[in-house]
N, C-alpha and C positions, 0 to 999 in steps of 0.2 A: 320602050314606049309604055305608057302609065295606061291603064283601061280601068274601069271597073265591073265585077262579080254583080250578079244578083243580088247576093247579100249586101252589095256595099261596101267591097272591101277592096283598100288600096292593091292593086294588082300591077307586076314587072312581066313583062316577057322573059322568057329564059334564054332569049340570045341580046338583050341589054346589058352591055359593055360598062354603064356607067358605074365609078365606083367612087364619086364625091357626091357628099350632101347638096340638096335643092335648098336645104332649111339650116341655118344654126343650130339646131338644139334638137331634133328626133326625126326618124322618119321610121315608118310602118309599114310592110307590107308584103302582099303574098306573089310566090311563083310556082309557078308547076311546069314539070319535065324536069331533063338533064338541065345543067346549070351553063349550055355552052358558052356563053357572054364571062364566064368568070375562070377561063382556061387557063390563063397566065399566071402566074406571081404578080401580088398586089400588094396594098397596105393600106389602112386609111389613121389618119388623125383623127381619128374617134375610135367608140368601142362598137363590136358587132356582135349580135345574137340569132343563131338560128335553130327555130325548134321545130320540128322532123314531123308536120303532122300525119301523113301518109308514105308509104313505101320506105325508101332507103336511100341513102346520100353517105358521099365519102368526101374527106376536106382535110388535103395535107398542108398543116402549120408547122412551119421549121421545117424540124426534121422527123414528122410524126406524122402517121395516114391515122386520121380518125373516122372508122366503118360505124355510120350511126344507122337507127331503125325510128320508127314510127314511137315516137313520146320523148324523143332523144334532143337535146337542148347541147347545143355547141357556142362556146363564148369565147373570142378572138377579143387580145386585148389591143390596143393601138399600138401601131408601126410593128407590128408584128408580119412576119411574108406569109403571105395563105395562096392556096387555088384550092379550085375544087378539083378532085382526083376521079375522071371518069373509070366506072366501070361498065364494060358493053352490059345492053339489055339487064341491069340494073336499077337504073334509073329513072327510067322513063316513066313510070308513074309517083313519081317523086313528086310530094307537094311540103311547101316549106313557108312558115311565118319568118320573114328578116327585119330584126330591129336596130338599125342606126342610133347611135343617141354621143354625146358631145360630153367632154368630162365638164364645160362650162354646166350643162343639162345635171347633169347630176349633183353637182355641187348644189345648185341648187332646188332640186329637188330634198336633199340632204338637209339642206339648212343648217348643217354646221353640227350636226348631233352625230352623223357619223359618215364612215367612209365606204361610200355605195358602189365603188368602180373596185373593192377588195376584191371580189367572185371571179374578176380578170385576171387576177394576178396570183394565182395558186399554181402551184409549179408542176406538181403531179399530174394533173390533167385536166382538159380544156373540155368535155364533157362528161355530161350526167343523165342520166335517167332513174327519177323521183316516184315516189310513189303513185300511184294511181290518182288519188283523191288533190293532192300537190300540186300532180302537172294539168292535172282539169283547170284549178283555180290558175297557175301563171295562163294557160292559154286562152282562159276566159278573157284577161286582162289582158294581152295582146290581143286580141279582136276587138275590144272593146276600141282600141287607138285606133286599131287600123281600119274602123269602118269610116268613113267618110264624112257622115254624119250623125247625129243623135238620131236613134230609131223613132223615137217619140214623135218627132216632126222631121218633115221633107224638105221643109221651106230653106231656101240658099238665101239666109238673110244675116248680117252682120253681126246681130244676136246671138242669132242660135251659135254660128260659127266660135265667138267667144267663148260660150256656154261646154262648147265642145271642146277647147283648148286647158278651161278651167277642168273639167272633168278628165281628160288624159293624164295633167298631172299626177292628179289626186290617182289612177288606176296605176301610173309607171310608180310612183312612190309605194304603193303596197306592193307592187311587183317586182322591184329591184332589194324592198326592206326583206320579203320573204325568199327572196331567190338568194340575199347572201347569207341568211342563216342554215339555209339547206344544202349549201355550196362546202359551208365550211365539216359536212360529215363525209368520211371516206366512203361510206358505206355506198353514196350515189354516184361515185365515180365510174364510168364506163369503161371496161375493159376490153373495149374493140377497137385496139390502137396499137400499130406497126411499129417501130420504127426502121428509116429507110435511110440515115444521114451516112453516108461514106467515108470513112478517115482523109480521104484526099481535097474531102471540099469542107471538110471538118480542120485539115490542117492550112488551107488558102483561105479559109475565114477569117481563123485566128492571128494568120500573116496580116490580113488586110485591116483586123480592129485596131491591129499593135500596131501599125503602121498609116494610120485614115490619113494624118496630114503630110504625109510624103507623094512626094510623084508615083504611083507605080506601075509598073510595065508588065505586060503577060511574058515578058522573057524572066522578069523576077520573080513572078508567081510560079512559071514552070520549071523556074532552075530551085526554089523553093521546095518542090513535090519530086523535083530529080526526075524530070519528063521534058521531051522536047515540045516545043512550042505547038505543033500542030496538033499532036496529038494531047496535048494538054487541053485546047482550046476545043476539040471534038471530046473530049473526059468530060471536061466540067458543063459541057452544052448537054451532052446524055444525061450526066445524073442531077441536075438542077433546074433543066429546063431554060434555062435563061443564058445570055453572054456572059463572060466576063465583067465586059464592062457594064452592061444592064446592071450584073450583082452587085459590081463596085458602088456603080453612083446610086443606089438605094440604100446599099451602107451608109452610106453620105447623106443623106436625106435622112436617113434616121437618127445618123447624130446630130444634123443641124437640128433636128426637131427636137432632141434632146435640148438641146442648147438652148432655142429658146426657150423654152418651155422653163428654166433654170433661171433665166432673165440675162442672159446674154444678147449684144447687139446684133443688128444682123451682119454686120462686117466681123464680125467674132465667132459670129455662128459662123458662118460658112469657109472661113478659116480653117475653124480648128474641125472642120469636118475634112477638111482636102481638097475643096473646089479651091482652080487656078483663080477664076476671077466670077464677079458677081453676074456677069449677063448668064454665064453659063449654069450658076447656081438659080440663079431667076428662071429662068426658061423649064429648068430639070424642075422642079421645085413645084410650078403652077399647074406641067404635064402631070405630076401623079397629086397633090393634092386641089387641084380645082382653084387655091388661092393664090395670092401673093405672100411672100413672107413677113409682110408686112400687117397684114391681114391675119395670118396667122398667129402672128404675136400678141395679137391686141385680145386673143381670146386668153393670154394668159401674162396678166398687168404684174408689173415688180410688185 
């Protein structure tokens, strides 16, 4: 449920589950405590940013726990799996800026001068913590969005509203220009990061990449790992969190999204991702992104 701060800032409960955009193109805003609404394995069709302004937060992506602290900036790139990784009496005064934003958004934010979703895409690691004087100015510019309205005026009138959209722009463009130049130094890479991925779901992965558009059975995936079914099916639910099949068909949805995204049809996409047939691609599809695929293609035109 959305509320608002005294200051005026977009605010999420920490047991809000939701994890699709309300908006095409950005959303803003703050939560405080443990992050129990975001337990699971998720994904979204956009990019996510969260920067750490009080206490400490952990967030395992892929196969990686990332232990962040107070100035710490984490960037999830699209259809990437994440949860938040509780730790007891940790968290709990955890407060956190989260920024939604849509590669449509960026692109144009960009205007064609350069490639502002690159900061997503560094292989080495998915957080940083920037100088002092650095992450004042990005968190300036995150508050600046996520207030509600221009401080100058109160007034809920159609104007101002405008006023305050023209202005967000104009704050994410310096925020996203200055956050990939400093992305791209090792030096602010953070080094408080696990890894936790298991040879055994590291070897049913790769079974199931090489294999998306086959039928396949958890008697394949277990004779695969040379385990019997049950205890295969209790292996991979311990160490991933998730079923099988929950894994499988988000593999699937990531390649469909691949797909389109490539400019593939959606009888093509959903194809060569491995779904049987379309209700069931439809249905799986709307449950984790909010859209139809239909809808989702259009955000990215041949």
């Amino acid at each position: 449920m959305r509320q608002l701060t005294d200051k005026g800032i977009r605010t999420r409960a920490a047991d809000d589950e939701r994890q699709f955009m309300l908006d095409d193109t950005y959303e803003v805003y703050e939560k405080q405590g443990a992050p129990v609404g975001a337990m699971a394995f998720h994904y979204h069709n956009f990019y996510e940013i969260i920067y750490v302004c009080e206490g400490e937060y952990s967030s395992l992506i892929e196969n990686r726990i990332y232990h962040l602290r107070k100035g710490d900036f984490l960037l999830i790139d699209q259809n990437i799996r994440h949860k938040y990784h509780y730790i007891e009496k940790k968290h709990d005064n955890s407060k956190r800026i989260i920024l939604w934003i849509t590669e449509a958004m960026l692109n144009q934010l960009a205007q064609g001068a350069d490639d502002l979703a690159a900061c997503f895409r560094e292989q080495e690691s998915c957080a940083y913590h920037f100088p002092v004087y650095y992450e004042e100015m990005l968190r300036g510019y995150l508050l600046k969005v996520a207030q509600t309205e221009r401080q100058e005026s109160r007034k809920e009138v159609s104007g101002e509203i405008r006023i305050k959209k023209v202005l967000d722009v104009g704050y994410l463009t310096l925020f996203f220009g200055y956050l990939n130049a400093l992305c791209r130094r090792r030096e602010y890479f953070t080094m408080g990061e696990e890894m936790v991925l298991h040879p055994m779901v590291e070897q049913v992965s790769g079974f199931m990449e090489e294999h998306i558009t086959e039928k396949l059975t958890v008697e394949m995936l277990a004779d695969h790992v040379h385990m019997s079914k049950y205890h295969f099916l209790r292996t991979f639910k311990e160490l991933t969190g998730v079923t099988v099949h929950t894994y499988l068909t988000d593999m699937r949805l990531i390649r469909a999204c691949e797909e389109l995204k490539s400019g593939s049809s959606i009888e093509m996409a959903y194809q060569r991702a491995g779904f049987a047939d379309y209700s069931s691609f439809l249905r799986n599809f709307k449950s984790a992104y909010g859209v139809s695929p239909r809808r989702y293609r259009e955000f990215y035109p041949d």
